[in-house]
C-alpha positions as CSV (number, residue, x, y, z in Angstrom):
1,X,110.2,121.6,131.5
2,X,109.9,117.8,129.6
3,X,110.1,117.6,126.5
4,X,108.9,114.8,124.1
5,X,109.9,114.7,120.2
6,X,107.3,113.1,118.1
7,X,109.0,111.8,115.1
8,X,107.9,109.9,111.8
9,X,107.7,110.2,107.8
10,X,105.5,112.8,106.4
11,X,102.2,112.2,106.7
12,X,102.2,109.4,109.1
13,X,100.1,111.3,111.8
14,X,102.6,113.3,114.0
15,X,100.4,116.2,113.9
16,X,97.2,114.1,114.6
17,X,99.1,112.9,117.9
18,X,100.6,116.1,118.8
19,X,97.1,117.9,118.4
20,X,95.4,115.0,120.5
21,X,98.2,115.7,123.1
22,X,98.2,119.3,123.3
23,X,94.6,119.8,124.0
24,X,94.3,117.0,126.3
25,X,97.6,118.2,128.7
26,X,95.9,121.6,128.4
27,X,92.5,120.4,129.9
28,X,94.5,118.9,132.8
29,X,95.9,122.2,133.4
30,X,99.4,121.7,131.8
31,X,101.4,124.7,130.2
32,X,102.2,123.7,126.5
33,X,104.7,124.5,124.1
34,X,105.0,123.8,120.4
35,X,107.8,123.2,118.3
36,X,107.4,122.2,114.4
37,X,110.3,121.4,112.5
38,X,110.2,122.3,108.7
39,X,113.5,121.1,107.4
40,X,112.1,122.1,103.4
41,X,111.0,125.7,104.4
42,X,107.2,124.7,103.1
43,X,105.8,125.6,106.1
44,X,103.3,128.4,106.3
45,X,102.7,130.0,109.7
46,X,99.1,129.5,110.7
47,X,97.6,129.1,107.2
48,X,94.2,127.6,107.7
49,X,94.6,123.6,107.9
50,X,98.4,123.4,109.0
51,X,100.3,122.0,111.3
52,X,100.6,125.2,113.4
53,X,97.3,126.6,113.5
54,X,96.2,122.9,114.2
55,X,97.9,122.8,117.3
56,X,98.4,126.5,118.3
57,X,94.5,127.0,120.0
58,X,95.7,124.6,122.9
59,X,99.6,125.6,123.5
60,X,101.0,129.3,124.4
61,X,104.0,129.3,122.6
62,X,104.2,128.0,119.5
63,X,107.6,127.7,116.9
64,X,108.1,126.5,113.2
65,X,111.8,126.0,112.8
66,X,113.1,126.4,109.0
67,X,116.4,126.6,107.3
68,X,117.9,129.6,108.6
69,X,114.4,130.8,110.3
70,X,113.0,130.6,113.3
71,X,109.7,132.1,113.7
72,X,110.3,134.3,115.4
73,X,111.4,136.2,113.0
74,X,114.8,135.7,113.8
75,X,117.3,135.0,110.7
76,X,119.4,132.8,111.8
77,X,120.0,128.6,112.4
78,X,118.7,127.8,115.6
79,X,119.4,124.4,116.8
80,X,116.7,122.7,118.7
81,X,118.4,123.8,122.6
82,X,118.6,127.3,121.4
83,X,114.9,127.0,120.4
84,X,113.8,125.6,124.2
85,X,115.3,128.2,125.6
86,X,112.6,130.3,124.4
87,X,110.2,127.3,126.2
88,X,111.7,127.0,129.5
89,X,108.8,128.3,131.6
90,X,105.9,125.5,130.7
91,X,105.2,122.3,131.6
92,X,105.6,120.6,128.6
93,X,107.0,121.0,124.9
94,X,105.8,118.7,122.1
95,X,109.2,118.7,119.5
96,X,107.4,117.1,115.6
97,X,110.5,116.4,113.5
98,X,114.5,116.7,114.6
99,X,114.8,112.8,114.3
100,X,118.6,113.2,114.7
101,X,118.6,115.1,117.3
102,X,119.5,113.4,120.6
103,X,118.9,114.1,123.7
104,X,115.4,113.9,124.4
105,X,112.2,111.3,125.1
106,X,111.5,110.2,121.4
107,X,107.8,109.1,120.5
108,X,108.1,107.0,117.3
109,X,104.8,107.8,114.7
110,X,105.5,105.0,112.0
111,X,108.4,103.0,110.7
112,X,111.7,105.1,110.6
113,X,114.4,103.1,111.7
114,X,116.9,104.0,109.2
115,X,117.4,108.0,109.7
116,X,116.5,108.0,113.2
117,X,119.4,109.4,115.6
118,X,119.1,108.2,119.2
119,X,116.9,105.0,118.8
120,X,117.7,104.3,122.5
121,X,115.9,107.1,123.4
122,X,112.6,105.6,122.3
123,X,110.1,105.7,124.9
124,X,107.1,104.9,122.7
125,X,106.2,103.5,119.4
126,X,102.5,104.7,117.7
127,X,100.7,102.1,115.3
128,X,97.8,104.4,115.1
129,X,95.1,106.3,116.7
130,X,94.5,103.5,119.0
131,X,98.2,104.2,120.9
132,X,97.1,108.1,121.7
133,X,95.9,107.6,125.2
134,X,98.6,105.4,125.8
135,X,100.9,107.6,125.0
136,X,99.3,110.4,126.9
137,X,99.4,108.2,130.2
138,X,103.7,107.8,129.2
139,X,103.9,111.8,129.0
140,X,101.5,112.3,132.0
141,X,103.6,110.1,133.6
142,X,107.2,111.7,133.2
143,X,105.3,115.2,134.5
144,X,104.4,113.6,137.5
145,X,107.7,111.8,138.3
């Protein structure tokens, strides 16, 4: 399993890439995994328009990670290894959010320089929709090596 974290402000277009991505590693036959962090506990599960029910149609597992919820409907924290347990038979997961967490492949969406954990883990920096494919030939890449 390979795992790339797309990280950025909110609203700078993470889910835009990690939709683009999803759907494009599952037309070339990769398994994929979703992981959405939701730091505020905001999120809604599937709600028509968000981030999960965006990206859900082309992944077959797909998480939203809140303050002591994972759901799953598990009450609990879950740190972000505990989560990719739960992920360890695909191909691929796609982490949006956990900007401190190290460990991990980041994919930069915007400027964030100043709360970002683990800058040397940058593999890729987005500017915009032009730096999708791009980044799609870095992930394709890392699954082939």
């Amino acid at each position: 399993m390979k795992v790339f974290q797309i990280v950025g402000y909110h609203n700078s277009g993470k889910t835009t890439l990690v939709e683009f991505l999803a759907e494009e590693l599952k037309e070339r036959g990769y398994r994929v995994g979703y992981v959405k962090h939701d730091p505020k506990g905001k999120g809604i599960t599937d709600k028509e328009g968000s981030d999960t029910h965006r990206v859900k149609p082309f992944t077959e597992k797909t998480a939203l990670v809140s303050p002591g919820c994972l759901t799953l409907w598990w009450f609990k924290d879950f740190s972000l290894r505990e989560v990719l347990k739960f992920f360890e038979d695909l191909d691929v997961v796609l982490v949006e959010g956990f900007k401190t967490e190290r460990g991990f492949p980041k994919i930069v969406v915007g400027e964030i320089e100043d709360d970002l954990a683990g800058r040397e883990e940058i593999i890729f920096r987005v500017r915009g929709g032009k730096d999708y494919k791009r980044v799609l030939e870095e992930i394709l890449k890392a699954l082939k090596s």
